[in-house]
Structures are given as structure tokens and as C-alpha cells.
C-alpha positions in Angstrom: -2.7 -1.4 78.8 -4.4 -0.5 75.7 -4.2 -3.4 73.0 -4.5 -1.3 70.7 -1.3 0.6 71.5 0.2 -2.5 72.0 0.1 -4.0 68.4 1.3 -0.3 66.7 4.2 -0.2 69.4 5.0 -3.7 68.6 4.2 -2.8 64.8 6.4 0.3 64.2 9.6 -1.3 66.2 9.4 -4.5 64.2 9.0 -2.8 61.1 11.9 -0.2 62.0 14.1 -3.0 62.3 13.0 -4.7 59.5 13.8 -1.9 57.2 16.7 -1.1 58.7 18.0 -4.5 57.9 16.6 -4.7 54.5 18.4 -1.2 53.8 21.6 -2.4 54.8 21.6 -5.3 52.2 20.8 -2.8 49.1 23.9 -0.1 50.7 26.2 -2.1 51.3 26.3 -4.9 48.7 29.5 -5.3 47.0 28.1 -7.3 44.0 29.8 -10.3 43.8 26.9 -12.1 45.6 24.4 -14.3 43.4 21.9 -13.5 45.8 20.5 -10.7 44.1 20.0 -12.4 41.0 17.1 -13.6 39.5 15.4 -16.7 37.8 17.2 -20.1 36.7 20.8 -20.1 35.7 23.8 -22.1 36.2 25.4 -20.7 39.5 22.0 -21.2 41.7 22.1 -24.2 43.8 19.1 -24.9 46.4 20.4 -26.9 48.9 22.5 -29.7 46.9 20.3 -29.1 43.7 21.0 -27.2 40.9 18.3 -24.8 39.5 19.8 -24.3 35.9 16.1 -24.6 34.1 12.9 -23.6 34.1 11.3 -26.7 35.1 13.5 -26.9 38.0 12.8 -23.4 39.3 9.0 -23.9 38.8 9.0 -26.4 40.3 11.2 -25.1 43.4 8.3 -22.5 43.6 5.3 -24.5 43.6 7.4 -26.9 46.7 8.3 -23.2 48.6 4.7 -22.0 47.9 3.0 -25.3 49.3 4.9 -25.1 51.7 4.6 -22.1 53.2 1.1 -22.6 52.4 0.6 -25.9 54.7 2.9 -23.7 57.2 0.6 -21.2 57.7 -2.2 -23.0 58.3 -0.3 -25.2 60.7 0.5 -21.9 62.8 -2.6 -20.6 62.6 -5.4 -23.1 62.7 -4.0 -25.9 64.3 -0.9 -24.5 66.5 -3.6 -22.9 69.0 -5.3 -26.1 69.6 -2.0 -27.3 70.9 -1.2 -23.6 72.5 -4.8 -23.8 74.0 -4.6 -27.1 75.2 -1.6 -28.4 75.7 0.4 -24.9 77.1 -2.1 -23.3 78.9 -1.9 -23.5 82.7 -4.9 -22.2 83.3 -6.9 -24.7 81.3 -7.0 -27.6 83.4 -9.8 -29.4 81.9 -9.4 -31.2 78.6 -12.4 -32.5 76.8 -11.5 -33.2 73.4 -8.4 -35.3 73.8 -7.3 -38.3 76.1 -3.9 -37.6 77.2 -1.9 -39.6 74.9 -3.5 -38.0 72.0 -2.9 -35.0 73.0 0.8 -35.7 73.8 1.5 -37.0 70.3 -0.3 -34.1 68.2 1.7 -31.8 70.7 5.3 -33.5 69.8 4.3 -34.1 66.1 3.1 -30.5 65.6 6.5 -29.1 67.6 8.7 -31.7 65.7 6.9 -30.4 61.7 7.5 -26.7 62.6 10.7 -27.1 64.2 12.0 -29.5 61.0 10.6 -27.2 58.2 12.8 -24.4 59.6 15.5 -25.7 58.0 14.1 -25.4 54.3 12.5 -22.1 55.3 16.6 -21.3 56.0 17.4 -22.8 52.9 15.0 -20.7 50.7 14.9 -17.6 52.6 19.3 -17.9 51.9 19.0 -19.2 48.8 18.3 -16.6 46.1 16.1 -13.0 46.3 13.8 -13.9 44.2 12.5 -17.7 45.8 12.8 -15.2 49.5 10.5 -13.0 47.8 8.2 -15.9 46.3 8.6 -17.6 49.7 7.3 -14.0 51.8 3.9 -13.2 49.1 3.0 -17.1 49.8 3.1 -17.1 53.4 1.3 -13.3 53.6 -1.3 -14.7 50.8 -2.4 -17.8 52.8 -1.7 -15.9 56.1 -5.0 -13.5 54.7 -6.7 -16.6 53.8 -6.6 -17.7 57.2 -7.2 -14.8 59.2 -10.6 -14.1 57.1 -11.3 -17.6 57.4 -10.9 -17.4 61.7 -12.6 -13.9 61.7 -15.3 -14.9 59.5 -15.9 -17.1 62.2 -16.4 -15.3 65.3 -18.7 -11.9 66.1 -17.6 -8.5 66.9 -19.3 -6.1 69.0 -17.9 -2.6 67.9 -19.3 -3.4 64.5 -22.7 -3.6 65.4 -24.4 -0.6 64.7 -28.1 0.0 64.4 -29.8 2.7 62.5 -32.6 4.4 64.3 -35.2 6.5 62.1 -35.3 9.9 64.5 -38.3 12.8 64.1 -37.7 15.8 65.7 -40.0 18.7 66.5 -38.5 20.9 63.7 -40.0 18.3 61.2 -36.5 17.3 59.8 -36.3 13.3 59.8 -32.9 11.2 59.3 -31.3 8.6 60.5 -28.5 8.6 63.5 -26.4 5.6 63.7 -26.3 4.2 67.8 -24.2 1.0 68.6 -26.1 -1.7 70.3 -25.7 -2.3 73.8 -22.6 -5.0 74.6 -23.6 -8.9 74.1 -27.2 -7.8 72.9 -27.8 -9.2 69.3 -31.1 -7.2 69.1 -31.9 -3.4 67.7 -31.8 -0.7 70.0 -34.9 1.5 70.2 -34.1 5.2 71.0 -37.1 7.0 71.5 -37.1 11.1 71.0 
């Protein structure tokens, strides 16, 4: 199946839901939730703290933020170490690891991911505005990492070489013609 087609199915029905959900929240809201308030003030409490002034909420944003931040990278750079190591069955061989190492990072990784759930719970329920904070952090260092790993590896559909063509009607330009798969060199086209 086309991987393509696979993300944008996977895409459009997540977002679908998503706004679906989101929508629901805004119509039906009877407004005697705090949720949908924003900022300090004397009726938000995260977790068993109250957030009645500005120090406290900065401060509650920079801990959300950092966290998210060290989440991220977690997920993305070092979960598939562990995914690629550790879970797949058809890697047999392991190199970089004894097997006690590789059994602790495995548990410790599982165990931080599975016990940061509960603050993400805790902010994500909290108030709309830390959710929000909470959801730019995540995307922002989610970008960060995903130009860091791509910077990192080489793709072949954008390799395209330009070839200087002459034709017999004494017009000259240039034609752009993708280079052949896993060659790293130009591509001469003669005409």
C-alpha cells in the first residue's frame, strides 16, 4: 500500500476526530467551568497547588514547557533505540548493548514515559490556557527534532541534477533529470 496514502488517511481521520471533539467543548459548555479561563487567579489549582500569582504560573509554564520538551526528545530520539533494539523481532543481533544494559534503559525509559503521563493528565485537565502552552511546546520541540533526524539522513527523490541541453534549433536551457536511485553522482544526458 502506498505510504503516502497511508499517513493522509491516517491524517484526515485523526484530525476529523480531533475537531469533532474540540467542537463539542466550545457548543456545549455551560459556563460554570474554570477551564476556559485564563492566567493566574484564585480558583486555579494544579494538582494540590494553588496558581494565584504570576510567579507561580510562570513558573508552572517553564516546568510544563521543559517538560514536554525532555518528553519529546525521549520519544523521538531515544524511544527508537529501545523500539529498535529492544522490540524488534527481527533484529536478533545486538551490538551496542550487553543485555543487562539494555534491559535497564528499556524498563527506565517505559517507567519515565509511563510516570510523566500523569502530569501530562494533570496539565492537559488543568486549565485551557497551560493545555494550550503544554500543546505549542511539544509541536515546537517536536519540529526541532524531526529537522534534527532528517537533517541527518539522505533522500533520493530530492536529488535532481541539472543538465545543460542544445538542440538543433539552436535554443539552449536547462531540463532538470533526477539521478538514478543510490547514485550520489550527476547524470549525463547526452542529445
Amino acid at each position: 500500500m502506498d505510504k503516502k496514502f497511508i499517513l493522509n488517511l491516517s491524517l484526515s481521520i485523526n484530525a476529523f476526530f480531533l475537531f469533532t471533539m474540540c467542537s463539542c467543548f466550545f457548543i456545549f459548555n455551560n459556563g460554570k467551568s474554570t477551564y476556559f479561563t485564563f492566567g493566574w487567579s484564585d480558583d486555579f489549582t494544579f494538582v494540590s497547588i494553588s496558581i494565584n500569582n504570576s510567579l507561580r504560573y510562570f513558573s508552572l509554564i517553564t516546568y510544563i514547557s521543559c517538560l514536554n520538551i525532555s518528553e519529546v526528545f525521549l520519544n523521538d530520539i531515544a524511544w527508537p533505540i529501545i523500539t529498535f533494539s529492544t522490540y524488534n523481532p527481527y533484529h536478533k543481533q545486538i551490538l551496542e548493548f550487553k543485555k543487562w544494559e539494555l534491559e535497564v534503559y528499556s524498563n527506565l525509559v517505559s517507567f519515565v514515559q509511563h510516570s510523566k503521563k500523569i502530569i501530562f493528565i494533570a496539565s492537559v485537565v488543568s486549565q485551557i490556557d497551560i493545555a494550550i502552552i503544554g500543546l505549542l511546546s511539544s509541536q515546537l520541540s517536536a519540529f526541532l527534532a524531526i529537522r534534527w533526524l532528517l537533517d541527518h539522513k539522505q533522500f533520493e527523490k530530492d536529488k535532481i541534477t541539472n543538465v545543460y541541453v542544445d538542440d538543433t534549433f539552436g535554443t539552449v536551457g536547462y531540463t532538470e533529470i533526477p539521478t538514478s536511485y543510490h547514485s550520489f553522482s550527476s547524470t549525463t544526458v547526452n542529445i
